[in-house]
C-alpha positions in Angstrom: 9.3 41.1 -26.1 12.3 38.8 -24.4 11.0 39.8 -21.0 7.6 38.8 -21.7 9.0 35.4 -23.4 11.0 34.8 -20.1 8.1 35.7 -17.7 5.6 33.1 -19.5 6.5 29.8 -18.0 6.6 31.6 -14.4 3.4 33.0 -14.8 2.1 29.2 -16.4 3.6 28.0 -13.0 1.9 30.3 -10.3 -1.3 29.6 -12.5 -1.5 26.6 -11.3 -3.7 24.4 -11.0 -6.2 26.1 -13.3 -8.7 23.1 -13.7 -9.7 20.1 -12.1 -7.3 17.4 -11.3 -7.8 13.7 -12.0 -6.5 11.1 -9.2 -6.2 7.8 -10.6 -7.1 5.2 -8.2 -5.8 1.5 -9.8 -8.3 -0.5 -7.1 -12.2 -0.3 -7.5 -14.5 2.0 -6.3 -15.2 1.2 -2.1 -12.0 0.2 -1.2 -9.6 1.1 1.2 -7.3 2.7 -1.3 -10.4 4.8 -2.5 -11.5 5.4 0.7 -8.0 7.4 1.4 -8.1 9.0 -2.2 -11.4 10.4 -1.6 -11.2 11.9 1.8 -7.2 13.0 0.8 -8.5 14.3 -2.7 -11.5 16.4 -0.7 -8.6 18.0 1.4 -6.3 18.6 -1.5 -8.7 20.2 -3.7 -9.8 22.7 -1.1 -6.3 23.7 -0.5 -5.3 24.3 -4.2 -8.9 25.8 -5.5 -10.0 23.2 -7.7 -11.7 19.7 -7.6 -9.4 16.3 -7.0 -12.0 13.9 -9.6 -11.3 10.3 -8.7 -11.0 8.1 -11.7 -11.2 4.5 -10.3 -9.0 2.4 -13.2 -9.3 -1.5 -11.7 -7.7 -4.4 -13.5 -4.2 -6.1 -14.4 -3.0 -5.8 -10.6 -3.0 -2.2 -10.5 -1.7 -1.9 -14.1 -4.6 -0.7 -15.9 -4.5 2.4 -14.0 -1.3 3.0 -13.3 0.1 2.9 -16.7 -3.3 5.9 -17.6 -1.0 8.2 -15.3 2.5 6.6 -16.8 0.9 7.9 -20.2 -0.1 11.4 -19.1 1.6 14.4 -19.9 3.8 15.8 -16.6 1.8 18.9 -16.2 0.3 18.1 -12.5 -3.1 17.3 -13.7 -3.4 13.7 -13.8 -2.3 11.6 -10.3 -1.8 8.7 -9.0 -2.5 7.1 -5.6 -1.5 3.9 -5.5 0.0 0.7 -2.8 3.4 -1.1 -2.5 1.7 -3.0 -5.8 4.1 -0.3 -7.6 7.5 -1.8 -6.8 5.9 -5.2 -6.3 4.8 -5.3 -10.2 8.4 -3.9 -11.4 9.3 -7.4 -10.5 5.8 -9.6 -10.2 4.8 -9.0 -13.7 7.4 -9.6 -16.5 5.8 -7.2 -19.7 4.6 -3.9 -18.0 3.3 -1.5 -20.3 5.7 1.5 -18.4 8.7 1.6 -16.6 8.3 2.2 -12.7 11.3 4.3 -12.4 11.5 6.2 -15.7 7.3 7.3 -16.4 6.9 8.1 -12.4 7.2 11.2 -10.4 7.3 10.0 -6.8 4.9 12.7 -4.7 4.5 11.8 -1.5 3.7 9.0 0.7 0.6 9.4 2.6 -0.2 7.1 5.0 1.0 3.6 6.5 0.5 0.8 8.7 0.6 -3.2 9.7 -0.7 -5.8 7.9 -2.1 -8.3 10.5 -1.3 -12.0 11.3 -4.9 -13.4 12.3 -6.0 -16.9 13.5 -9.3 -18.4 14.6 -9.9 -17.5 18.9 -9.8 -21.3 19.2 -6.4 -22.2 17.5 -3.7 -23.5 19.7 -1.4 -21.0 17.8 -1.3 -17.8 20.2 2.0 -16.6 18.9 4.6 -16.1 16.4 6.7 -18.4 18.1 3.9 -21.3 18.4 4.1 -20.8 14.9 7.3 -21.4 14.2 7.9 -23.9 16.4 4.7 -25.9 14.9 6.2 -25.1 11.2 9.8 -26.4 12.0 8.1 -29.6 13.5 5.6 -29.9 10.6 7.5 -28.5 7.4 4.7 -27.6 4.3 1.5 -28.6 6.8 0.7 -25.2 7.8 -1.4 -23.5 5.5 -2.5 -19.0 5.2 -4.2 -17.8 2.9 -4.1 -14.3 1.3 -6.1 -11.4 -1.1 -4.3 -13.3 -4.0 -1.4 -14.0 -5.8 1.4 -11.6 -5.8 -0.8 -9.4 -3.4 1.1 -7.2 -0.6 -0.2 -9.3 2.4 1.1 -12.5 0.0 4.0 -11.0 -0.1 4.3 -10.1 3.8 3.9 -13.9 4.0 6.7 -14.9 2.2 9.1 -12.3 4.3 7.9 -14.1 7.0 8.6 -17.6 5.9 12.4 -16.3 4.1 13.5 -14.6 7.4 11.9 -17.4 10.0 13.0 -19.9 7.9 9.9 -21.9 7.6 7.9 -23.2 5.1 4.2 -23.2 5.1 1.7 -22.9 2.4 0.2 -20.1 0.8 -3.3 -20.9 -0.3 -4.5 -17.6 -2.8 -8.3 -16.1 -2.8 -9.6 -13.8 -4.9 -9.9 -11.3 -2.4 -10.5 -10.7 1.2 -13.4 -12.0 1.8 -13.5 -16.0 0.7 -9.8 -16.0 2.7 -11.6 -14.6 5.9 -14.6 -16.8 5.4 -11.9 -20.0 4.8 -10.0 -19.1 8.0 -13.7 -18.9 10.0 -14.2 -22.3 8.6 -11.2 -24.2 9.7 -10.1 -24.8 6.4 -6.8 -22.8 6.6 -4.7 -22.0 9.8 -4.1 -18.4 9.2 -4.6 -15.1 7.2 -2.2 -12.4 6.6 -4.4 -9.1 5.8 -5.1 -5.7 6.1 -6.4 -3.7 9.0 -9.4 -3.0 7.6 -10.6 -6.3 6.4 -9.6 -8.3 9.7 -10.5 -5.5 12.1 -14.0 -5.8 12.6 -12.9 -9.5 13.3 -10.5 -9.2 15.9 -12.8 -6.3 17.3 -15.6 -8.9 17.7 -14.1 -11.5 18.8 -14.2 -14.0 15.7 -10.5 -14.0 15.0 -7.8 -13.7 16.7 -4.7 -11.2 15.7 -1.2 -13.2 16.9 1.1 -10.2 15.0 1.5 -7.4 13.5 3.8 -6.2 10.5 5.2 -3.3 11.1 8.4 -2.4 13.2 7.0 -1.0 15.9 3.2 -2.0 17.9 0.5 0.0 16.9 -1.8 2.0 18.8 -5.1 0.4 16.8 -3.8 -3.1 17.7 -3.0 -2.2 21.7 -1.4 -5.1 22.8 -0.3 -7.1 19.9 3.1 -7.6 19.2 4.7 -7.3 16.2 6.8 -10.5 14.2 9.9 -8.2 14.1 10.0 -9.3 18.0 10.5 -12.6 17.4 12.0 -12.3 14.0 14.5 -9.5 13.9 14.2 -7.0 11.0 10.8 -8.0 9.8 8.7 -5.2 8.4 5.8 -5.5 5.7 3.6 -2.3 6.3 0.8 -1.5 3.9 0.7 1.9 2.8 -0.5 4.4 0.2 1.7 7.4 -1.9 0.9 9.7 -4.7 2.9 9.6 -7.8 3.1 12.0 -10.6 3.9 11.0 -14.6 7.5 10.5 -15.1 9.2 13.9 -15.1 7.1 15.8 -14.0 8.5 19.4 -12.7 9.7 20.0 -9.1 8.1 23.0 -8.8 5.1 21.6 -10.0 5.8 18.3 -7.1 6.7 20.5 -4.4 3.0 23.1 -5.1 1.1 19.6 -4.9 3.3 18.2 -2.4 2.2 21.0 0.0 -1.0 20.3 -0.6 -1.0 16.6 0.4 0.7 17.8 3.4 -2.2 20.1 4.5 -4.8 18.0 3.8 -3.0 14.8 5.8 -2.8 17.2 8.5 -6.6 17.9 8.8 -8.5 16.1 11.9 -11.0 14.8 9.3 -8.4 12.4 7.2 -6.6 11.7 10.5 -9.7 10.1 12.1 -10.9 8.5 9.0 -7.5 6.8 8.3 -6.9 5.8 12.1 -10.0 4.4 12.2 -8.7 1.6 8.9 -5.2 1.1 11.3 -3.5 3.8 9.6 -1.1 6.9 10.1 -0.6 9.2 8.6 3.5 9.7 7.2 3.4 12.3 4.6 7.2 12.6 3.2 8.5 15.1 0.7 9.8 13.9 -3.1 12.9 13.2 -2.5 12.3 11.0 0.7 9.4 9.2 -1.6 11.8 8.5 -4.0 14.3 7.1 -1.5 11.2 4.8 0.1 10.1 3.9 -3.2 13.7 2.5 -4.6 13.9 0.6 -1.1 10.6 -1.2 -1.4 11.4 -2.3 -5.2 14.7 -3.6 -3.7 13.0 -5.2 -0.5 10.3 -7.0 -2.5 12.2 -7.9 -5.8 14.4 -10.2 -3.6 11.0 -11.6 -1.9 10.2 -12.4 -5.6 12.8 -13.7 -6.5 13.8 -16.1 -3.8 10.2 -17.5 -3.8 9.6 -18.3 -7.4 6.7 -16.4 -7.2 4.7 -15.6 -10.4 1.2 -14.8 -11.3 1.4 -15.0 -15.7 
């Protein structure tokens, strides 16, 4: 009877997963982070034998369905797959319902890539250093407007003013769209956004990209320099990670971890990600955990230094 007891949580283990999983997306349905969820979850449940169900949970900044997963049990059935609004909201929003380090399991990071620094095609501002140079001259004047308050382009915005030491305004939309439509108008100078939503822009020829915002140039945006060029140690990628509930077991990590890295791997989610600006840069746990505690750090100072709130 002892060796039965002692075999039990080993067989449990190689069990799984025995039923569906749920992956938690905190962003409505359409999006670009459901857009990776569902081509990733596809790929995923293939490899371990049973369905990935997305659960889209919008609302609060991401809280809504981040704190569902916060709240699960650990037991590798409920995910989530989530932005840099993770360590953003440990210091953007004041009451969370959950605490980012204790009641999450970091899984793996997925995928990554630049935000984008966009003007209009007829704007004297060509390049980061026009726009420094017109900032310095013209301290406050200079407006860019963002996805909202608190977003991760916002927030890429005010890196850039801290490290160039500017000061221009940020002028919040909700969403996208309005901002881009804003920036078409004349009534803003600039907009710091993803690749998806100012892609089919600078592809046709209505906007104009002056920078990127990741360390190094980008394949997708052939030709565009980065503002780490001009402003040394800049970086404000956007990117997407899975997460776990809060102690949830490594063997349990690793089995789904595997799983993420198979399915990142496959020419399908490759094409569909490259085509948003993305790459794929799957990581283990540990090295999640690692990236995670360095964006918290990164972004609470961000916060912090620009008196930024959104309650």
């Amino acid at each position: 009877m002892a060796a039965s007891g002692l075999a039990a949580p080993a067989l449990a283990a190689d069990a799984f997963p025995s039923r569906p999983i749920r992956l938690v997306v905190p962003f409505p349905a359409g999006g670009g982070t459901d857009l990776v969820a569902r081509t990733l979850g596809e790929g995923m449940g293939r490899e371990l034998g049973q369905p990935l169900i997305i659960d889209n949970k919008p609302g609060g900044g991401t809280v809504i369905g981040s704190d569902t997963v916060a709240k699960s049990p650990p037991d590798g059935y409920t995910l989530l797959l989530t932005t840099s609004a993770l360590p953003i909201n440990a210091t953007l929003i004041r009451k969370l319902p959950y605490d980012t380090v204790r009641d999450f399991s970091p899984l793996a990071l997925v995928c990554r890539g630049p935000n984008v620094l966009v003007s209009r095609p007829d704007s004297r501002y060509k390049t980061i250093a026009d726009v420094i140079r017109e900032a310095k001259a013209r301290p406050g004047k200079l407006t860019y407007g963002s996805s909202g308050n608190g977003t991760a382009v916002h927030l890429a915005g005010e890196l850039f003013k801290s490290l160039a030491g500017i000061d221009i305004t940020h002028v919040p939309y909700r969403g996208a769209g309005p901002a881009m439509t804003d920036l078409l108008g004349g009534q803003i100078d600039f907009v710091f956004g993803t690749p998806g939503g100012t892609g089919k822009f600078v592809d046709s020829g209505k906007m104009r990209a002056i920078a990127i915002t990741s360390a190094q140039r980008s394949a997708v945006f052939k030709g565009v320099p980065t503002i780490a060029e001009t402003v040394p140690g800049y970086e404000a990628d956007v990117w997407y990670a899975l997460y776990a509930p809060g102690n949830t077991p490594p063997d349990l990590l690793a089995r789904l971890n595997a799983a993420v890295r198979k399915s990142a791997d496959a020419p399908e989610f490759r094409k569909r990600v490259e085509a948003e600006g993305l790459s794929v840069a799957v990581n283990t746990p540990q090295e999640m955990t690692a990236f995670e505690r360095a964006e918290e750090g990164r972004w609470h100072k961000v916060i912090v230094d620009g008196h930024i709130t959104v309650d």
